[in-house]
Structures are given as structure tokens and as C-alpha cells.
C-alpha positions as CSV (number, residue, x, y, z in Angstrom):
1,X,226.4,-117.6,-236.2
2,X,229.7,-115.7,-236.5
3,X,232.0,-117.2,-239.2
4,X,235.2,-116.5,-237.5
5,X,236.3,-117.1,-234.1
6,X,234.5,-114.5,-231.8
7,X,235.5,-112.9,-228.9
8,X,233.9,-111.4,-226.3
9,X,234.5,-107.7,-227.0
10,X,233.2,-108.1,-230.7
11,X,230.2,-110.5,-229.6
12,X,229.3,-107.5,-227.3
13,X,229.2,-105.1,-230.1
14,X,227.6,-107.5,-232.3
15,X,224.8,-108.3,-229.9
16,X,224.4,-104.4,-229.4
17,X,223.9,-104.3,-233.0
18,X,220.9,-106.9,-233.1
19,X,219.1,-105.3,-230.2
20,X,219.0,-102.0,-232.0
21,X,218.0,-103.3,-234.9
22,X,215.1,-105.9,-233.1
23,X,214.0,-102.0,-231.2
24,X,213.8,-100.1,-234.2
25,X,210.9,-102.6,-235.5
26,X,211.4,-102.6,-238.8
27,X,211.8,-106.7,-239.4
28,X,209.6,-109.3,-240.2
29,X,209.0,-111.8,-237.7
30,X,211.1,-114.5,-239.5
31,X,213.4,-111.9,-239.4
32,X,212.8,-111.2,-236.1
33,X,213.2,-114.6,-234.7
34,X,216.4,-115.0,-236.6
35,X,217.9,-112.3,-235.0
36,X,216.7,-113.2,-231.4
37,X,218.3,-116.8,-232.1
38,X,221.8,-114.8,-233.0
39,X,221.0,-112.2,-229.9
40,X,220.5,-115.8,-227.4
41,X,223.5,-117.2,-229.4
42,X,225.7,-114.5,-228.6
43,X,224.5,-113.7,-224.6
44,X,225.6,-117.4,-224.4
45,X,228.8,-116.8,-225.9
46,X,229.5,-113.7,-223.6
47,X,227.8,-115.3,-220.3
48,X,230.2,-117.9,-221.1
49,X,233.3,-115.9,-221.1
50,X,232.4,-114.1,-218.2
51,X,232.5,-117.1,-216.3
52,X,235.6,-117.9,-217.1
53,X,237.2,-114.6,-216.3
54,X,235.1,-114.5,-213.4
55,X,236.9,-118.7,-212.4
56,X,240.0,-116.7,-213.4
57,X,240.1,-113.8,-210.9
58,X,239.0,-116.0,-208.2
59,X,241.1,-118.7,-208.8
60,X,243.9,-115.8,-208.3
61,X,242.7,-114.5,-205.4
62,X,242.1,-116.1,-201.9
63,X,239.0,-117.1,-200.3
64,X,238.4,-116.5,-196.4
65,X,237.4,-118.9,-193.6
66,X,233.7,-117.5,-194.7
67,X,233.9,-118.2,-198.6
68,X,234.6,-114.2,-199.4
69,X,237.2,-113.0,-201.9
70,X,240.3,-111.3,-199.7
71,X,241.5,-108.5,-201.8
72,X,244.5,-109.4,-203.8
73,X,248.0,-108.4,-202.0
74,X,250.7,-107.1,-204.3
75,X,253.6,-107.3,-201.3
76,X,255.3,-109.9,-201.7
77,X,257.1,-112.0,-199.1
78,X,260.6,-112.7,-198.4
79,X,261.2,-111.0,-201.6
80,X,265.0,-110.1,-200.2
81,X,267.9,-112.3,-200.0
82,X,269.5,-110.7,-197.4
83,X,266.8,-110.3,-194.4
């Protein structure tokens, strides 16, 4: 597990970094599982943030009658004091 506090772009690398090293198939298989535990560890991690930008993005944006995302609107209304 990382040591510091992670963040999603480094967990992405990191994870990147495990699977190539799991492909090239050079490991032991205590090695192996060790790094498949740190490769679930850190989809969790990222699956995780995603979420959470995904929450983000919706919670910004409005949701039709039918439950679908309406494209955000950058006009903004009333935005004059003098109409």
C-alpha cells in the first residue's frame, strides 16, 4: 500500500506499472499475488475517485423529467442590473 497519500493520477501510473511488470512474467507467484493485491488495491482506490468526480459533475448539472443529464448552460440569467 502507498505510504503517502495517493491520488488518482499517481495510483493510475502506479497501477500501470504493476500490470507491466505482472505481463512481463518474470515474478514468482508470491510475488505475483502481492502485486495483484496492490493492482486490486489501487483499481479500488481509482474506481473510488471516479465516483466521486462522477457525484461531482452530476450534482452540477441538472437532470431531466426522464433521469438524463441536460448539458450544462454557461448563460447566466438576469445577470444585468439594468434589464
Amino acid at each position: 500500500m502507498p505510504r503517502k497519500k495517493q491520488n488518482f493520477e499517481e495510483s493510475v501510473t502506479n497501477l500501470e506499472e504493476v500490470v507491466a511488470e505482472l505481463e512481463a512474467g518474470n515474478l514468482s507467484l508470491e510475488n505475483i499475488l502481492k502485486k495483484y493485491k496492490e493492482a486490486t488495491d489501487l483499481v479500488t482506490f481509482c474506481r473510488s475517485e471516479l465516483d466521486k468526480a462522477d457525484k461531482t459533475v452530476c450534482d452540477l448539472a441538472e437532470i431531466d423529467a426522464a433521469g438524463m443529464q441536460k448539458p450544462l448552460s454557461i448563460e447566466t440569467k438576469g445577470h444585468s442590473d439594468n434589464e
